[in-house]
C-alpha positions as CSV (number, residue, x, y, z in Angstrom):
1,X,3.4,-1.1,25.8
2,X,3.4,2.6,25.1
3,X,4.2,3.3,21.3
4,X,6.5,6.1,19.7
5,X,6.8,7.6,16.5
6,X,10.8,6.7,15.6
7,X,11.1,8.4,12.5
8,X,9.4,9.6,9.1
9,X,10.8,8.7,5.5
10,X,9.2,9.3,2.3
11,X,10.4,7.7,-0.8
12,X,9.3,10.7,-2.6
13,X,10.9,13.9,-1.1
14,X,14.7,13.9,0.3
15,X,14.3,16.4,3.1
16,X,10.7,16.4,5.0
17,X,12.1,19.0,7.2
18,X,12.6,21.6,4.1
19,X,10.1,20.7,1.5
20,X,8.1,22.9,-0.2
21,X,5.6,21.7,-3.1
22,X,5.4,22.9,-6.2
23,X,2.1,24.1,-5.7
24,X,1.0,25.1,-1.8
25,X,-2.5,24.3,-2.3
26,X,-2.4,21.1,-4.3
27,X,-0.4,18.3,-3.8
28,X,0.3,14.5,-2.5
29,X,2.9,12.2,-1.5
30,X,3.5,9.0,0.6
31,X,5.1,9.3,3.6
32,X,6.1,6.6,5.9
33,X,5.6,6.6,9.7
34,X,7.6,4.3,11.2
35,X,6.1,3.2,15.0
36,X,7.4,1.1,17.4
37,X,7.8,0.0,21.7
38,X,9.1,3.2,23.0
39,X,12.4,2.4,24.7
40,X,13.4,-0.9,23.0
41,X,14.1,-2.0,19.6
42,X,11.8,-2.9,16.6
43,X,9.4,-0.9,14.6
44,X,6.6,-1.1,12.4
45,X,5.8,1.4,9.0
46,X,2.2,2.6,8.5
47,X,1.9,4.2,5.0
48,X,-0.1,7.8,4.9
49,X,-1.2,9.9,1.8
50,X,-0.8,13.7,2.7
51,X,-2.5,15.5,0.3
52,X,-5.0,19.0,-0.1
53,X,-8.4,18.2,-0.4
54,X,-7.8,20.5,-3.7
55,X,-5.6,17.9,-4.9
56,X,-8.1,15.1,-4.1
57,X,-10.9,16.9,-6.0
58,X,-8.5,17.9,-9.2
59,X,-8.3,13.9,-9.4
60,X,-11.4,12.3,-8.3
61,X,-13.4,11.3,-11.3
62,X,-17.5,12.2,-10.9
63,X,-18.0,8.9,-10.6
64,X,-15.4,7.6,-8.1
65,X,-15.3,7.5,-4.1
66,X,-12.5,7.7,-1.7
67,X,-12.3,6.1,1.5
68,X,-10.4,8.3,3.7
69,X,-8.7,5.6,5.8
70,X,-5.3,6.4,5.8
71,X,-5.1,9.9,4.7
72,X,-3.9,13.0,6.2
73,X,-5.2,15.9,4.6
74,X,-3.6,19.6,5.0
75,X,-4.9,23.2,3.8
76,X,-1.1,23.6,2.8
77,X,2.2,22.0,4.0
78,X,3.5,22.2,7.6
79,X,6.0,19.4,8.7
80,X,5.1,19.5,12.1
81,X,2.1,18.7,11.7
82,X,3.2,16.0,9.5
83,X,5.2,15.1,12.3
84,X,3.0,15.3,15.1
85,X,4.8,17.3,17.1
């Protein structure tokens, strides 16, 4: 079974194509990759934090860690590579 990226939603922006954060250099949102069998039906959603690294260190107490399982981390925002296309 080969898989295939069938589409990307995130509950928190409307438009993935066109968004822009507020801030370039800091921000985070989920977005939802939804996977499945390319060429028939059915798919499964994998959850993804796309953040800065700038955002992750504005909110990572001295004292905390963060596993990095299930991140994707960007200099800045670039939906293709969001997408992986």
């Amino acid at each position: 079974m080969d898989a295939k990226l069938k589409r990307l939603h995130s509950p928190d922006i409307y438009n993935l194509e066109t968004y822009q954060p507020e801030y370039a250099n800091s921000f985070c949102f989920l977005l939802q990759a939804m996977v499945g069998p390319e060429g028939e039906e059915g798919e499964e959603c994998f959850d993804i934090e796309v953040c800065t690294s700038k955002r992750i260190e504005e909110n990572l107490g001295l004292d905390e860690a963060l596993v990095g399982q299930h991140y994707l981390t960007l200099h800045s925002y670039n939906y293709k590579i969001c997408s992986f296309r």
